[in-house]
N, CA, C and O atoms as a GROMACS GRO file, in nm:
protein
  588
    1UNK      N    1 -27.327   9.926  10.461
    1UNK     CA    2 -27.325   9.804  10.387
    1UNK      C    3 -27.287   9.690  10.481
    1UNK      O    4 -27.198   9.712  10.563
    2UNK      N    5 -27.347   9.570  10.478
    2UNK     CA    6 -27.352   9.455  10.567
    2UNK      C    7 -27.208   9.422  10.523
    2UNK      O    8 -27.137   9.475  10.438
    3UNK      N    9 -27.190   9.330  10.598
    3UNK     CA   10 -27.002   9.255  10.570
    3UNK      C   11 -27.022   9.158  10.434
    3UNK      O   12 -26.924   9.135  10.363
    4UNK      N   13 -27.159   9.098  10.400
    4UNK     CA   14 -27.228   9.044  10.294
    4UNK      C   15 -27.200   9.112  10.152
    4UNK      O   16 -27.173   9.047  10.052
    5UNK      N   17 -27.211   9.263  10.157
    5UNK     CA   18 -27.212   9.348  10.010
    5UNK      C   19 -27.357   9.387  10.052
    5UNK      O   20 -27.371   9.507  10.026
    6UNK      N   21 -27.475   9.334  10.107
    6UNK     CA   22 -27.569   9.383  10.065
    6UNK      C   23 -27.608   9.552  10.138
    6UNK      O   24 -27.540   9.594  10.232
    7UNK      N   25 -27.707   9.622  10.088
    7UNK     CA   26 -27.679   9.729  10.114
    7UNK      C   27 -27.775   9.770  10.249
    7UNK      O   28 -27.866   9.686  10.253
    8UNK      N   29 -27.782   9.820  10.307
    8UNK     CA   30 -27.879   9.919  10.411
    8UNK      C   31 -27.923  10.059  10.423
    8UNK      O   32 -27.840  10.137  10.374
    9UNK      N   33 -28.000  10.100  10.458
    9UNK     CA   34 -28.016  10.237  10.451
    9UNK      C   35 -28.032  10.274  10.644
    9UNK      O   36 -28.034  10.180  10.724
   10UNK      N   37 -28.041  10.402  10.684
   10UNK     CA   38 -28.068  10.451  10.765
   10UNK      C   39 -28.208  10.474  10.833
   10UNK      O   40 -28.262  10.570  10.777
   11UNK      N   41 -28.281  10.427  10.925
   11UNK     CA   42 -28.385  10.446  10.930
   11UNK      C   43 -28.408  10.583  11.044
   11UNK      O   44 -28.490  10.675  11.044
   12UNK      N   45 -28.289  10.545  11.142
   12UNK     CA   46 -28.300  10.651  11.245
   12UNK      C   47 -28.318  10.572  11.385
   12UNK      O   48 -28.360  10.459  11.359
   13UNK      N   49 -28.302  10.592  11.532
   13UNK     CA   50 -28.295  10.626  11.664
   13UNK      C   51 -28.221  10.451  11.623
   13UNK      O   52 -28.273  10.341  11.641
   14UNK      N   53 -28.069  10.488  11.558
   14UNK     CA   54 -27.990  10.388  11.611
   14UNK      C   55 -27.992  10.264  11.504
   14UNK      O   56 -27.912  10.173  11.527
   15UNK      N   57 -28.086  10.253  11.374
   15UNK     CA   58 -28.156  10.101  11.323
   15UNK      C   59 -28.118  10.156  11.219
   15UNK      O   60 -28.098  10.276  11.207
   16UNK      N   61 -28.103  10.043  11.107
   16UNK     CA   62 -28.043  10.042  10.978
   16UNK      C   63 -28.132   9.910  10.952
   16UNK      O   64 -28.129   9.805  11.016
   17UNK      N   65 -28.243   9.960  10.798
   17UNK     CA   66 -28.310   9.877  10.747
   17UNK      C   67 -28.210   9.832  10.641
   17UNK      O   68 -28.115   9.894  10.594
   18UNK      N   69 -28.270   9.665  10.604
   18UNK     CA   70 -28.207   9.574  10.485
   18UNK      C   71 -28.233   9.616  10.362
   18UNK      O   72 -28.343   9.562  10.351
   19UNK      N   73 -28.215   9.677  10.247
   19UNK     CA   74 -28.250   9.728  10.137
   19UNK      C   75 -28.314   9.612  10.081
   19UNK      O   76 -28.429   9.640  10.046
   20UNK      N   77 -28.284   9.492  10.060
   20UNK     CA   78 -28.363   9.369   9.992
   20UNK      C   79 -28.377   9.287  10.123
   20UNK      O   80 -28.274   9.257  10.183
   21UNK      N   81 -28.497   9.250  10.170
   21UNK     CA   82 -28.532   9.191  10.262
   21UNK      C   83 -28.572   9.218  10.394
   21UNK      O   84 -28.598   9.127  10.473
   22UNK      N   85 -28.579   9.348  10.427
   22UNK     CA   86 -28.623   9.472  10.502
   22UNK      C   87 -28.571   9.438  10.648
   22UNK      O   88 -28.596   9.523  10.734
   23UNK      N   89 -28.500   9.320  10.690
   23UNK     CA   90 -28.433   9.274  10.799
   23UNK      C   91 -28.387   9.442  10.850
   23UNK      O   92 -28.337   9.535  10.786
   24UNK      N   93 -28.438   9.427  11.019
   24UNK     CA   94 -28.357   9.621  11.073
   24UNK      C   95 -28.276   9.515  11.178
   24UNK      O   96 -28.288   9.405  11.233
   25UNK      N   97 -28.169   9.649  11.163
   25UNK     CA   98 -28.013   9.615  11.227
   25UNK      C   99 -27.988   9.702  11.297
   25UNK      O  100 -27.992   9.814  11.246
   26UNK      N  101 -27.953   9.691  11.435
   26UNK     CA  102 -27.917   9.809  11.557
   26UNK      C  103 -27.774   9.828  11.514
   26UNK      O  104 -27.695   9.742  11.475
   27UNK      N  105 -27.754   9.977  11.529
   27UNK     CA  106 -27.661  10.037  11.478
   27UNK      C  107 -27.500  10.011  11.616
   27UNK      O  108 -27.533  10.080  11.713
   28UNK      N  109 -27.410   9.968  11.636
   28UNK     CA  110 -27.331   9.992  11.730
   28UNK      C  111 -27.299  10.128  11.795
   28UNK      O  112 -27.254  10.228  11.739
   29UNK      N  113 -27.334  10.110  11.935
   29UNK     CA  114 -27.313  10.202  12.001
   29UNK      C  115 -27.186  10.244  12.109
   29UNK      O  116 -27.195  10.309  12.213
   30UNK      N  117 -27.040  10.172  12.033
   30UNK     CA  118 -26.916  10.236  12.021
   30UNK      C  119 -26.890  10.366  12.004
   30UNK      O  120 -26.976  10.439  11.954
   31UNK      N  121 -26.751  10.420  12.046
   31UNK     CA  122 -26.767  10.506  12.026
   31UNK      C  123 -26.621  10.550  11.955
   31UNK      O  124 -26.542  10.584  12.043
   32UNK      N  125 -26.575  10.558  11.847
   32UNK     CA  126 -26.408  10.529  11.817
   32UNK      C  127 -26.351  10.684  11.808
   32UNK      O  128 -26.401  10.796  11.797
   33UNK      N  129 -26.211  10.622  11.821
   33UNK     CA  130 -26.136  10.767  11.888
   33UNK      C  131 -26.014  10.749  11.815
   33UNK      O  132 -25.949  10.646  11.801
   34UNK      N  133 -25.990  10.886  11.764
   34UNK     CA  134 -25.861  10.885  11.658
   34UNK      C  135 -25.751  10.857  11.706
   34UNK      O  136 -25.687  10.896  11.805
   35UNK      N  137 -25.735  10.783  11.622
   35UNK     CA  138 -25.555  10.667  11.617
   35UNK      C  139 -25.425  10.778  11.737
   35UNK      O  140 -25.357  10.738  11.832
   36UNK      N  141 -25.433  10.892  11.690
   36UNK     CA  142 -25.312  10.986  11.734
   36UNK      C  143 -25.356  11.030  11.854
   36UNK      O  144 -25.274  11.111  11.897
   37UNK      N  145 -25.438  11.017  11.923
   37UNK     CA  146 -25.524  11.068  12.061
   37UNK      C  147 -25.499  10.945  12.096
   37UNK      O  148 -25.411  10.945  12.182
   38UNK      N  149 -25.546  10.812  12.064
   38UNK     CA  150 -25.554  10.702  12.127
   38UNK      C  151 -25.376  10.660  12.210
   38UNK      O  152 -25.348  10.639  12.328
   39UNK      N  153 -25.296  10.661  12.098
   39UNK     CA  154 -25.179  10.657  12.117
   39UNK      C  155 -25.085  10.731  12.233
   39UNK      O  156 -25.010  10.676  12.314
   40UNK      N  157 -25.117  10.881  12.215
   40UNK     CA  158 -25.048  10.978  12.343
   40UNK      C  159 -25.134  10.946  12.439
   40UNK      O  160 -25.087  10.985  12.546
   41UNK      N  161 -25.247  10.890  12.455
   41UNK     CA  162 -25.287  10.877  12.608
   41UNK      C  163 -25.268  10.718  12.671
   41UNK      O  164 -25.303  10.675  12.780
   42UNK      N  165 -25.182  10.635  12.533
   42UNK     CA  166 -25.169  10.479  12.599
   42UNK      C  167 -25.268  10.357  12.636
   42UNK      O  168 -25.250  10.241  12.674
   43UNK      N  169 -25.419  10.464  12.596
   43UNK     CA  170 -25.512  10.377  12.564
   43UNK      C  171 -25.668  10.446  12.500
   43UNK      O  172 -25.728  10.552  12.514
   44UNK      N  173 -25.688  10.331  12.432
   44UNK     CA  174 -25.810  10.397  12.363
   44UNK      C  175 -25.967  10.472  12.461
   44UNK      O  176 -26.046  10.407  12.530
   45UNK      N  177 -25.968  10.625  12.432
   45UNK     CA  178 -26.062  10.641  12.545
   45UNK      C  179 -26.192  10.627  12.483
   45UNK      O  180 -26.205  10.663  12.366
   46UNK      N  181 -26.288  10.580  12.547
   46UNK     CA  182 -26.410  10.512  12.565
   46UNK      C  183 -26.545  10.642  12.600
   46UNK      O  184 -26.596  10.646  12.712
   47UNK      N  185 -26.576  10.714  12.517
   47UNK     CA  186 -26.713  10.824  12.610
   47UNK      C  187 -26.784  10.770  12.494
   47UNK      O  188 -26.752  10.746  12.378
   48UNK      N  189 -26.904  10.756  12.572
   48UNK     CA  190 -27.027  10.739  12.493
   48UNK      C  191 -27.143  10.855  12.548
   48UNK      O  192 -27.171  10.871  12.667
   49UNK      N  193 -27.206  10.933  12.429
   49UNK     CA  194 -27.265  11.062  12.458
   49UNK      C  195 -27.414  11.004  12.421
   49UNK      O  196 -27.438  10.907  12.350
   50UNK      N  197 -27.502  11.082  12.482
   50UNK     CA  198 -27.640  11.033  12.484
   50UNK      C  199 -27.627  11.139  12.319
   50UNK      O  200 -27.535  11.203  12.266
   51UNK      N  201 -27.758  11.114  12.287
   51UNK     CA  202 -27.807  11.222  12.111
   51UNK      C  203 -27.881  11.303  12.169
   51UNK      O  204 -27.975  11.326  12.092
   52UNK      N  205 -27.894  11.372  12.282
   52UNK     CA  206 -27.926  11.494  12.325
   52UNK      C  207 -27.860  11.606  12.268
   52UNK      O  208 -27.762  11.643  12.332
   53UNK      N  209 -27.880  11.658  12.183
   53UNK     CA  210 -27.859  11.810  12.138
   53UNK      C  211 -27.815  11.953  12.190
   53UNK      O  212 -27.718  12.028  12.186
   54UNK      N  213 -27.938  11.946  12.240
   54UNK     CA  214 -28.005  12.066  12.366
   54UNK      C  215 -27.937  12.037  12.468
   54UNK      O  216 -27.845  12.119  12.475
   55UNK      N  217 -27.932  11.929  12.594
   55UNK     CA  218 -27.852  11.971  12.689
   55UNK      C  219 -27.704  11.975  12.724
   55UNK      O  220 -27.668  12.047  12.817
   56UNK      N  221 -27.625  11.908  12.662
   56UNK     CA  222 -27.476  11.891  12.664
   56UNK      C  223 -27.385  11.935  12.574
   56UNK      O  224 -27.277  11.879  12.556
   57UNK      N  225 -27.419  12.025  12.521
   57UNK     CA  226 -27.338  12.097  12.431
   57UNK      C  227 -27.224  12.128  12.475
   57UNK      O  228 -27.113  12.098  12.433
   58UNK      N  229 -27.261  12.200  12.578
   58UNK     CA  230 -27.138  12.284  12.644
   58UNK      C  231 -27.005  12.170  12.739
   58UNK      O  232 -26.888  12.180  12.777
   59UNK      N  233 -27.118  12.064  12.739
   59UNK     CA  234 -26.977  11.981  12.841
   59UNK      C  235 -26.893  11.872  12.710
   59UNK      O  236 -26.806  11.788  12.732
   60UNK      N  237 -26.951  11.905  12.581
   60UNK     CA  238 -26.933  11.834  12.470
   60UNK      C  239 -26.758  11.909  12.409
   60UNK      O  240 -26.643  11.878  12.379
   61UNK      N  241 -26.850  12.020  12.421
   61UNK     CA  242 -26.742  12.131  12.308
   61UNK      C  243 -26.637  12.180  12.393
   61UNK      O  244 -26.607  12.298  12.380
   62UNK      N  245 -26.588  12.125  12.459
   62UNK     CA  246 -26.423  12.123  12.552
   62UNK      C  247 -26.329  12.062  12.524
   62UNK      O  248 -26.250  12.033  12.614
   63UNK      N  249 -26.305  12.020  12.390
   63UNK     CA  250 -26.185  11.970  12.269
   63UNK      C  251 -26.249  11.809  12.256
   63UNK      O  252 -26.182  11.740  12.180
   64UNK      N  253 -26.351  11.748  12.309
   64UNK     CA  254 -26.366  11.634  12.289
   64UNK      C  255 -26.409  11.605  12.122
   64UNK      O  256 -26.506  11.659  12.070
   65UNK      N  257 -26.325  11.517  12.053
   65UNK     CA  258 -26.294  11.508  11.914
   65UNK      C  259 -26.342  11.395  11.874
   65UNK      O  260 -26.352  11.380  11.752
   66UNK      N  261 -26.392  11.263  11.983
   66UNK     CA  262 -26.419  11.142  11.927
   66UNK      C  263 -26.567  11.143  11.875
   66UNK      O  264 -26.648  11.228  11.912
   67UNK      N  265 -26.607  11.007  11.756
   67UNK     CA  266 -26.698  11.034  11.738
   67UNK      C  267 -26.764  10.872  11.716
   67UNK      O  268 -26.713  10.762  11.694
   68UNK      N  269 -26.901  10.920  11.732
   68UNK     CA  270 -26.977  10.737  11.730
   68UNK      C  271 -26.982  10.672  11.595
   68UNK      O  272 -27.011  10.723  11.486
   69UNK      N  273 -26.951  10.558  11.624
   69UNK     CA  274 -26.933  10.474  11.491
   69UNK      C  275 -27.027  10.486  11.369
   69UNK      O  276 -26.993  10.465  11.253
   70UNK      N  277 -27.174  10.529  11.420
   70UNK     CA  278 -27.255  10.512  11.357
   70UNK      C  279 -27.225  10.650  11.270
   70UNK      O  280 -27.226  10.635  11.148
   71UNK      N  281 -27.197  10.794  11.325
   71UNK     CA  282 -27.186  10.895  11.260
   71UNK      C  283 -27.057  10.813  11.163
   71UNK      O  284 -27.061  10.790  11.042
   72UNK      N  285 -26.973  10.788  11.239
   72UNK     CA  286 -26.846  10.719  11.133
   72UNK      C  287 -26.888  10.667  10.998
   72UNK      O  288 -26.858  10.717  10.889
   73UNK      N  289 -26.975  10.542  11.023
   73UNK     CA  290 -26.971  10.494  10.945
   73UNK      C  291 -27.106  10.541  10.802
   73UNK      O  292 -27.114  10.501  10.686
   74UNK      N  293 -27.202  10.648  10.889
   74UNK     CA  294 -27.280  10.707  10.817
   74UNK      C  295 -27.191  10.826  10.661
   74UNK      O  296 -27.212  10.844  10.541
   75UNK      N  297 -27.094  10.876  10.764
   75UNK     CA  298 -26.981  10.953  10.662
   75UNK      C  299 -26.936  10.852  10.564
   75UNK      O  300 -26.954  10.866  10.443
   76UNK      N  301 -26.900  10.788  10.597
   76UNK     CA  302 -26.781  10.704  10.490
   76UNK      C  303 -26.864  10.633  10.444
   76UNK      O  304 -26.871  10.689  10.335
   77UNK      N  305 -26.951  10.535  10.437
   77UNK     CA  306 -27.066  10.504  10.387
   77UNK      C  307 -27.124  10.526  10.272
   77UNK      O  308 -27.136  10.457  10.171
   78UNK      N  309 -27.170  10.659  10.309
   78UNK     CA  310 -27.275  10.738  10.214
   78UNK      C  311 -27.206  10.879  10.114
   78UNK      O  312 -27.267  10.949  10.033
   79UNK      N  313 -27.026  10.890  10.166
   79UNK     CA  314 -26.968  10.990  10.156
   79UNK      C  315 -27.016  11.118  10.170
   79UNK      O  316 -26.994  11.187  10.071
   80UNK      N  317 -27.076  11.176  10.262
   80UNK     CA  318 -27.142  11.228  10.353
   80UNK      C  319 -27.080  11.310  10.372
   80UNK      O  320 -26.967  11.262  10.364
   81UNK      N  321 -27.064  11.484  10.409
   81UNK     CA  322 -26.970  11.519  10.509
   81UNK      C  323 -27.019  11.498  10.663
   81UNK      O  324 -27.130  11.455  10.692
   82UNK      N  325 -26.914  11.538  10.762
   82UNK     CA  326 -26.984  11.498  10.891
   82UNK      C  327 -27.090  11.580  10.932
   82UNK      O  328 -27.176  11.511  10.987
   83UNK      N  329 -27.122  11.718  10.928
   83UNK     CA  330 -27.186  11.766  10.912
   83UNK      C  331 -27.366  11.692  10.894
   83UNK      O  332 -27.456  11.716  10.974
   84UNK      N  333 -27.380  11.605  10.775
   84UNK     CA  334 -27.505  11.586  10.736
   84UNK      C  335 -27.463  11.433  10.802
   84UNK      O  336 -27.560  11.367  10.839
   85UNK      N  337 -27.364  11.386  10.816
   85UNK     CA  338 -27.376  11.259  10.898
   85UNK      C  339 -27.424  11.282  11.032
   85UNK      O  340 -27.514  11.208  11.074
   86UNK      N  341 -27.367  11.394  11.123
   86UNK     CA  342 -27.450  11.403  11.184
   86UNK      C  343 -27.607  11.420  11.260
   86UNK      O  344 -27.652  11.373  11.365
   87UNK      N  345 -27.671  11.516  11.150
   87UNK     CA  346 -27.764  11.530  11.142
   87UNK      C  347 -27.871  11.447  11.146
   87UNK      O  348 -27.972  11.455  11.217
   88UNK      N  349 -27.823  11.311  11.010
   88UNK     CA  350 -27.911  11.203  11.007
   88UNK      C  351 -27.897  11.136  11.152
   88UNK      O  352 -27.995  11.118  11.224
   89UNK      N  353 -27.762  11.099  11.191
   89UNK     CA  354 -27.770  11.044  11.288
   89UNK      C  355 -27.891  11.076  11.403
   89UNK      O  356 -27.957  11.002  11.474
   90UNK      N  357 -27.887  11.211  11.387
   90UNK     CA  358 -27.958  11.272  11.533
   90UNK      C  359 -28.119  11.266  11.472
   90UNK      O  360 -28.211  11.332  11.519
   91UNK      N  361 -28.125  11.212  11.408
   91UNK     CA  362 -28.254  11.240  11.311
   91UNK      C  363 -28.308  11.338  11.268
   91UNK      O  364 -28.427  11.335  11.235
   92UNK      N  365 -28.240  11.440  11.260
   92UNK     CA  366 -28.281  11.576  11.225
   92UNK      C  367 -28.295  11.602  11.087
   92UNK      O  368 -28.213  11.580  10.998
   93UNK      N  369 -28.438  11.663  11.077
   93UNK     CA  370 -28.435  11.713  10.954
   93UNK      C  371 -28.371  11.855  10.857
   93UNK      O  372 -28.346  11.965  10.907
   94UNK      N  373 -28.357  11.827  10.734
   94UNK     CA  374 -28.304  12.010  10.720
   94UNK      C  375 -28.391  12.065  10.698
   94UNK      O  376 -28.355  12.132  10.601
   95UNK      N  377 -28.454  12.081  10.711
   95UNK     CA  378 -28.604  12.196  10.711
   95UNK      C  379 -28.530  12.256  10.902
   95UNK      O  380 -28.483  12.366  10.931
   96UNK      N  381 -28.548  12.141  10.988
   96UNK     CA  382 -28.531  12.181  11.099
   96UNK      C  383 -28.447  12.273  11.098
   96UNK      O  384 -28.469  12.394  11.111
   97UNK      N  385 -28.331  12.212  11.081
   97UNK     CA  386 -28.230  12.253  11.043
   97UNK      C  387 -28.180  12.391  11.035
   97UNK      O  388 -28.128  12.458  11.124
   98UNK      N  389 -28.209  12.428  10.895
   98UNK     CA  390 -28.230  12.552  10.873
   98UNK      C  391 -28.285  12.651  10.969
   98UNK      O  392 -28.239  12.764  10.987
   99UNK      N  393 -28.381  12.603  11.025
   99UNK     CA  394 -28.458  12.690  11.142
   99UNK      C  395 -28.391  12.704  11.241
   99UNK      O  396 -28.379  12.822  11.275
  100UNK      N  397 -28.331  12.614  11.317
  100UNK     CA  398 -28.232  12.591  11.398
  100UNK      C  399 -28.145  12.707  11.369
  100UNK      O  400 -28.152  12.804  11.444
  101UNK      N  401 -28.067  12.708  11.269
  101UNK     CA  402 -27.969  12.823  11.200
  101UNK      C  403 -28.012  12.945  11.195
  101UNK      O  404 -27.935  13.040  11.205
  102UNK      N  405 -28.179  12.962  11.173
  102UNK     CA  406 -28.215  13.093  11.097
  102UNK      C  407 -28.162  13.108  10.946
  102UNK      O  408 -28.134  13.224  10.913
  103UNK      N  409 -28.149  13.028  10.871
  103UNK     CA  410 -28.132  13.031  10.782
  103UNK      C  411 -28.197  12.994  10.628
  103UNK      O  412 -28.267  12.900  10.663
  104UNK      N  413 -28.211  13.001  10.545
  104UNK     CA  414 -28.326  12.986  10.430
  104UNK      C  415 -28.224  12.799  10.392
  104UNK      O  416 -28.110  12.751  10.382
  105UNK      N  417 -28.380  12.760  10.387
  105UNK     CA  418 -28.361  12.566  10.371
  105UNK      C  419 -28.219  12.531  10.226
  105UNK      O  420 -28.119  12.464  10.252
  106UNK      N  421 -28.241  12.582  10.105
  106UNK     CA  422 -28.134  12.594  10.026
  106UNK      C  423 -28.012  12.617  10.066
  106UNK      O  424 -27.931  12.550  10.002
  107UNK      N  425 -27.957  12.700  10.163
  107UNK     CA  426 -27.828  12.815  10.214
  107UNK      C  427 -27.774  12.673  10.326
  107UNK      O  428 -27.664  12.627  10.355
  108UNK      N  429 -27.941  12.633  10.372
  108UNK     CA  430 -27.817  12.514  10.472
  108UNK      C  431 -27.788  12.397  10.396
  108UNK      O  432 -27.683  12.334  10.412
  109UNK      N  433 -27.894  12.358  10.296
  109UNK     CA  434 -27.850  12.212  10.208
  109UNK      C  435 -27.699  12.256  10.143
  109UNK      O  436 -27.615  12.166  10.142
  110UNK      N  437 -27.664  12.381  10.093
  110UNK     CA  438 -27.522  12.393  10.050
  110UNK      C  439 -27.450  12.369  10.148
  110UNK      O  440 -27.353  12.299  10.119
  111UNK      N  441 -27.461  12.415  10.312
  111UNK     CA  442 -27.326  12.432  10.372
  111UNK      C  443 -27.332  12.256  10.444
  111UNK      O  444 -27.244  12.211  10.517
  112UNK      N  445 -27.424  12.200  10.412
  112UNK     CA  446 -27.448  12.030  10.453
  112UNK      C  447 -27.329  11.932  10.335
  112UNK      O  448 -27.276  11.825  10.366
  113UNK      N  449 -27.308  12.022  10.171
  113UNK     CA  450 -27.250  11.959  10.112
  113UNK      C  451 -27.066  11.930  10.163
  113UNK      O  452 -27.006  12.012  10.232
  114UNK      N  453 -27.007  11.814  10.117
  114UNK     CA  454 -26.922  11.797  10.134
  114UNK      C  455 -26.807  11.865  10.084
  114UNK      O  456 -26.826  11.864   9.962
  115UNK      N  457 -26.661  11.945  10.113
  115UNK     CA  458 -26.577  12.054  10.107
  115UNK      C  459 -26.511  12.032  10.225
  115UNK      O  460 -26.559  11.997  10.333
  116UNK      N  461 -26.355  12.063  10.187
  116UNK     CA  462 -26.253  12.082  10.272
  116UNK      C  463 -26.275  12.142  10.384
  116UNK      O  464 -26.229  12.083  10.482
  117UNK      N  465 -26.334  12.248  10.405
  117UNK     CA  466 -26.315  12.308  10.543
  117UNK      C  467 -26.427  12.413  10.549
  117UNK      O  468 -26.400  12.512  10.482
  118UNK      N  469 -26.489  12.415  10.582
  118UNK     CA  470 -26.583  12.493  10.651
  118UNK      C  471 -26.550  12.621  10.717
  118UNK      O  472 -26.478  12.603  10.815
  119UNK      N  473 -26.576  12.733  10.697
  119UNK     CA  474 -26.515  12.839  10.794
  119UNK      C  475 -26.544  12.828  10.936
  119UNK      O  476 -26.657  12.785  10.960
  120UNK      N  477 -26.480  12.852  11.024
  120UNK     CA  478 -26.543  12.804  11.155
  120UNK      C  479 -26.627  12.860  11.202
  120UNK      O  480 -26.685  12.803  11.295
  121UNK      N  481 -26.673  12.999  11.161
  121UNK     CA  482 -26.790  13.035  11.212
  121UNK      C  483 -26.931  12.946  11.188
  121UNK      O  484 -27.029  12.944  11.262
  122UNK      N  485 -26.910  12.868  11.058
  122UNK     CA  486 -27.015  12.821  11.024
  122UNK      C  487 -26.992  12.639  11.135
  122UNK      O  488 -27.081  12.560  11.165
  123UNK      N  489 -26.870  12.632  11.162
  123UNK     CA  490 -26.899  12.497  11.237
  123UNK      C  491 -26.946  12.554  11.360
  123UNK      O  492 -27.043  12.497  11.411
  124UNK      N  493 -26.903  12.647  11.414
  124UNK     CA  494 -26.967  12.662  11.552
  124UNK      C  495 -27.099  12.686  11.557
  124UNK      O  496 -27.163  12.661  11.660
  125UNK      N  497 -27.155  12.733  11.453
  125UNK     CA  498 -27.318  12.800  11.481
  125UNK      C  499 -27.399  12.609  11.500
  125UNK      O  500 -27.481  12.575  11.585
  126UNK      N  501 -27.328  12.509  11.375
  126UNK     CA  502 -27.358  12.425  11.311
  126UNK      C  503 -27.404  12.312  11.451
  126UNK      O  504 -27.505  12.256  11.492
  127UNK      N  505 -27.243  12.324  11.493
  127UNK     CA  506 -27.233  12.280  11.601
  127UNK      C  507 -27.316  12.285  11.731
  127UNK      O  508 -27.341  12.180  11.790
  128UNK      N  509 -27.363  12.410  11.778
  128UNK     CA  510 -27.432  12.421  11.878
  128UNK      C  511 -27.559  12.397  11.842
  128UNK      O  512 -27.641  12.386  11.933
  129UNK      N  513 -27.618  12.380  11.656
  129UNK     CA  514 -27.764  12.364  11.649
  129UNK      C  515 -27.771  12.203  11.621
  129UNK      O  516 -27.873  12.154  11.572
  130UNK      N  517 -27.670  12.130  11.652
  130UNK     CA  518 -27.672  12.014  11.637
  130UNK      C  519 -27.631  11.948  11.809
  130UNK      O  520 -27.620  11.827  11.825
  131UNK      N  521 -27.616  12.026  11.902
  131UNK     CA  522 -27.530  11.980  12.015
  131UNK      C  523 -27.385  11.888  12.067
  131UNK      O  524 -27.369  11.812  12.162
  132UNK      N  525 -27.290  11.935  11.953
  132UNK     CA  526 -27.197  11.873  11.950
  132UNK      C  527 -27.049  11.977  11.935
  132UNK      O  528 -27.044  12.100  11.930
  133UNK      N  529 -26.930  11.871  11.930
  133UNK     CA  530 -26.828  12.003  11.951
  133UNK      C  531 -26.805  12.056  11.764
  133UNK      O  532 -26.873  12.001  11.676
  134UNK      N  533 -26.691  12.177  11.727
  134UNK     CA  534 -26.725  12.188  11.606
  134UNK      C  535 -26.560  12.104  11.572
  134UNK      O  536 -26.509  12.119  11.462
  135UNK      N  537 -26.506  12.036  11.657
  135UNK     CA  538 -26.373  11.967  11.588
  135UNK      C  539 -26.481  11.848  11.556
  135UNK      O  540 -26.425  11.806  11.455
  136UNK      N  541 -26.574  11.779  11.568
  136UNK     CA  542 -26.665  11.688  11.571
  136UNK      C  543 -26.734  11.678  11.431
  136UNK      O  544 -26.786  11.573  11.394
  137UNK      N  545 -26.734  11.808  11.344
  137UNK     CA  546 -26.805  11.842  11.261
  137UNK      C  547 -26.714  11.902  11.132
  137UNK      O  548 -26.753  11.950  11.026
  138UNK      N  549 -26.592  11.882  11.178
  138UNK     CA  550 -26.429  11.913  11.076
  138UNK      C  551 -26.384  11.807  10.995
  138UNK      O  552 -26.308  11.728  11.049
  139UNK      N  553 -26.425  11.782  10.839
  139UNK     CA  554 -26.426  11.698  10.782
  139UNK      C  555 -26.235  11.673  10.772
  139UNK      O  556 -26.168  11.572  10.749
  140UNK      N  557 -26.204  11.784  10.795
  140UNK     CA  558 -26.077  11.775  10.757
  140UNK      C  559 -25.963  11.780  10.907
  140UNK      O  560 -25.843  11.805  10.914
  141UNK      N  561 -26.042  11.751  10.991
  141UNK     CA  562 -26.003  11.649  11.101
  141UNK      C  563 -25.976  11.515  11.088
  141UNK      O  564 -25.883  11.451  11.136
  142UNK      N  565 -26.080  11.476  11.008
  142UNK     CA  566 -26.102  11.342  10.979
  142UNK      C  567 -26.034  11.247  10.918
  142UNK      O  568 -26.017  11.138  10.972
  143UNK      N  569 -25.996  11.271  10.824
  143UNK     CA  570 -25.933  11.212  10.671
  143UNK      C  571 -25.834  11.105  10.760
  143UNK      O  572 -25.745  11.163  10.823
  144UNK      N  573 -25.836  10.973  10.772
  144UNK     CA  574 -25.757  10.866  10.763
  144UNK      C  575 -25.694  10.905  10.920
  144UNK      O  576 -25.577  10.877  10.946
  145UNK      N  577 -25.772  10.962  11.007
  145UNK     CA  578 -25.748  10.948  11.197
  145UNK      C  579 -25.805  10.868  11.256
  145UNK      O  580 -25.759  10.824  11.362
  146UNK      N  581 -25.932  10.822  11.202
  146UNK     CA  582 -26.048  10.739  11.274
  146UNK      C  583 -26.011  10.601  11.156
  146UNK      O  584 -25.987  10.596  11.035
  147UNK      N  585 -26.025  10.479  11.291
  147UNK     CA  586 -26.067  10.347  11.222
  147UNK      C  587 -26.157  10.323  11.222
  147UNK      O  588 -26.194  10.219  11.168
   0.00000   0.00000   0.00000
């Protein structure tokens, strides 16, 4: 939602169309980092990750917890879990999705819905078919850490 009230939707690689007036808006490519991390290290740290999937997983998923505004604000937004915030972000579809998983398209639209905690087996699989870490994808990481 614009600072106006009016509303936007997601179009994808970064752009947010005007719901009345079709004006597209580049999404900020910040990257915000929870309040209690920011604090013990004395300053706010700054990584900005390309939306590569496939190659950086592995240098991703080494406790790095911050996340891009746009996933941010796609969650809280749309009340989203991060999970399917991510997804849109990356533009991924759940058809893909699912395939990605090996899993039947229904089985992943449930584990996309929003819920306390996820078992972690299911963030890690989630995680690596999305290329990201699975504290990244922990809704209940989240709750009132990130501004």
């Amino acid at each position: 939602m614009l600072d106006n009230g009016e509303a936007i939707a997601w179009i994808g690689n970064g752009q947010y169309r005007q719901i009345n007036g079709g004006a597209i808006f580049t999404a900020e490519s910040n990257v915000t980092t929870p309040r209690g991390d920011a604090r013990k290290s004395g300053s706010a740290r700054r990584n900005v990750h390309s939306a590569d999937p496939a190659g950086s997983h592995k240098n991703r998923a080494t406790g790095n917890n911050t996340l891009p505004l746009a996933v941010v604000n796609l969650k809280t937004g749309n009340d989203w879990s991060l999970i399917r915030a991510w997804r849109e972000h990356l533009n991924i579809s759940t058809a893909d999705m699912a395939a990605r998983l090996g899993v039947d398209h229904s089985i992943y639209i449930e584990l996309e819905r929003p819920r306390p905690r996820p078992r972690q087996v299911v963030l890690d699989r989630i995680s690596e078919a999305l290329g990201v870490s699975p504290e990244q994808l922990d809704d209940s990481l989240f709750g009132g850490r990130i501004l």
